[in-house]
Steps between C-alpha positions, in 0.01 A plus 500: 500500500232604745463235814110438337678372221788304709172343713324426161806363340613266800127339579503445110818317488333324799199393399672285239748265700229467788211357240797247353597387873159505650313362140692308279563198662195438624332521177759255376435265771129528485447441098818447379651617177164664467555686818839604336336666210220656671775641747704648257208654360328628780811630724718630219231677369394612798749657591602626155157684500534619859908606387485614150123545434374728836883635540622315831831542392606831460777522213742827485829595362774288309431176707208221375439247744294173324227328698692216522766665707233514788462164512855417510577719776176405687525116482858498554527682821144265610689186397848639704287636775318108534840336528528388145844472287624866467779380303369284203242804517785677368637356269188386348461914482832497340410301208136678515732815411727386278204290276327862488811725389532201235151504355492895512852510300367246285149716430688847466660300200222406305 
């Protein structure tokens, strides 16, 4: 992978936890579920434009990395880094990984 790509790739998976951290909840707190809706709307596809649409993330070889893996790794290491509980972080990712092999066993099957 060239380092344009590696830049490309990291401000891409980025872009996404910062807009949740900085956005989300203040669009919550400002018009409530509303806020929630128009969030998820306008960050997620946001960034999935800015990721998938204009090629932020640069994909190559065996390994796929999902959107959603940014924001994992991006809000958990804000959340440690602010003092928050690293451990029920965990396990919370735990069950986050264990739900997900579940329901992609469960759709190879069908």
């Amino acid at each position: 992978m060239s380092s344009s790509a590696i830049i490309t790739t990291l401000a891409g998976g980025f872009i996404f936890p910062f807009l949740i951290r900085l956005l989300w909840g203040k669009m919550c707190e400002h018009w409530g579920v509303a806020g929630g809706y128009m969030a998820a709307g306008f960050i997620v596809g946001t960034a999935w434009t800015l990721t998938h649409g204009v090629g932020f993330i640069v994909q190559s070889g065996g390994a796929w990395v999902d959107q959603a893996f940014a924001a994992y790794t991006g809000l958990f290491v804000a959340s440690a880094m602010s003092g928050d509980n690293v451990g029920k972080g965990l396990v919370n990712s735990l069950f986050a990984i264990i739900g997900g092999v579940i329901g992609g066993f469960i759709l190879s099957n069908l």
